[in-house]
N, C-alpha and C positions, 0 to 999 in steps of 0.2 A: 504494500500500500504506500502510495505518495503522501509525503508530508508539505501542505504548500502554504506559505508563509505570506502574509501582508502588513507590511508596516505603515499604519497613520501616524504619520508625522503633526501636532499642532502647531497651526503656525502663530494665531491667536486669537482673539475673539471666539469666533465657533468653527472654523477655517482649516483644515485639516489637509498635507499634499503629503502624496501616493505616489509608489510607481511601482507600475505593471506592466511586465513584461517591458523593460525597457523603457514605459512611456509613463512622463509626469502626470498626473489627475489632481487637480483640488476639489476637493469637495468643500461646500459651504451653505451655511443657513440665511433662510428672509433677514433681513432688516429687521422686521418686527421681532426678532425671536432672537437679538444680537447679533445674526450674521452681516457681511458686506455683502452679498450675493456674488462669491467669486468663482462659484463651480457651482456645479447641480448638487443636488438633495443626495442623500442616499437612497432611499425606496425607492426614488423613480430608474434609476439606475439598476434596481434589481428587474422592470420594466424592461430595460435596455439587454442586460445581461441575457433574459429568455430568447426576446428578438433575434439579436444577434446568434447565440446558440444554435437556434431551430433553425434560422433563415440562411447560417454557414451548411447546414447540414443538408438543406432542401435543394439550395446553388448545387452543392457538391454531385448528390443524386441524382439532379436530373443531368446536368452537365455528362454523368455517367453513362445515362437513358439517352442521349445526343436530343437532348429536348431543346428548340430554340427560343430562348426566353427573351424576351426585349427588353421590358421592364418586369421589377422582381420589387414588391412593397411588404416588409411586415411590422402589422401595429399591433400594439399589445393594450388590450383594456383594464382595469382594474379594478374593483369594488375595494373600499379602502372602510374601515367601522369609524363610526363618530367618536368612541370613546378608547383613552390611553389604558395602556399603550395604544395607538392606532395603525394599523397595520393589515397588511392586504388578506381578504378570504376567498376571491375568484379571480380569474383571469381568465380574458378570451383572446386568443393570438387570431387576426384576420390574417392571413395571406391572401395576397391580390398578385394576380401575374396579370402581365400583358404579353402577345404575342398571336402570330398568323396559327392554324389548325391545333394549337397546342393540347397532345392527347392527356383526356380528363382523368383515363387509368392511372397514367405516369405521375402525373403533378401528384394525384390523390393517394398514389403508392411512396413516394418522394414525404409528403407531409407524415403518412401514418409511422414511417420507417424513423423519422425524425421524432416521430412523440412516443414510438413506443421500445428504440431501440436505441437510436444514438444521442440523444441530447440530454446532458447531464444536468443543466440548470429546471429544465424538465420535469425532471423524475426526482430531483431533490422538492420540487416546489409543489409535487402531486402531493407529496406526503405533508404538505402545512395547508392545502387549500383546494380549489376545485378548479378544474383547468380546462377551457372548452377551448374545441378552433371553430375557424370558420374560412371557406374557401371560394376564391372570387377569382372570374378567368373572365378577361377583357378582351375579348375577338379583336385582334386587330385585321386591316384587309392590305 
């Protein structure tokens, strides 16, 4: 088993910088809550994190299936509780492709293979919450 390591750095106020894999991050709080607004939130970055995951995995797949993608969109939704800790309990990943004939099997074999086999942020986050997708194919001509 890998041991993987993150160090937040504060900088001050509520302002925290990171580096991953090589690349700086700050993360930072509203104004209202004493940050400067100098990087994104944490939570919404775990938003990002699924995205990313699923949507490296989806590229990859179909790329493999010689599927021709034009454009390639994933949003991620989130239901967030009113009260603290406040913190996510659903999430719906939409994928939206664009492209000419693109077969519905592949894309929709591409997404399942990604939720159910290779995406790690995934399957940690099935286990805190409930996870839908949703699948949008834009005909282009």
């Amino acid at each position: 088993m890998d041991k993987i390591t993150i160090n937040a750095d504060w900088i001050d106020g509520m302002a925290f910088e990171a580096e991953v894999n090589g690349h700086k991050l700050i993360i930072d709080a509203d104004e209202k809550v004493g940050g400067t607004n100098r990087g994104p939130r944490p939570k919404p970055l775990m938003l990002l994190a699924l995205a990313g995951c699923t949507g490296m995995d989806v590229v990859s797949i179909l790329k493999k299936m010689r599927e021709e993608v034009k454009k390639f969109r994933v949003s991620v939704e989130a239901l967030q509780t009113d009260e603290h800790p406040k913190h996510y309990v659903e999430m719906k990943i939409i994928y939206e492709f664009w492209g000419k004939n693109l077969n519905h099997e592949k894309v929709n074999k591409a997404v399942k293979l990604s939720d159910e086999k290779y995406c790690g942020v995934s399957a940690a986050y099935k286990k805190a919450m409930k996870l839908t997708h949703q699948i949008v194919i834009h005909e282009e001509e």
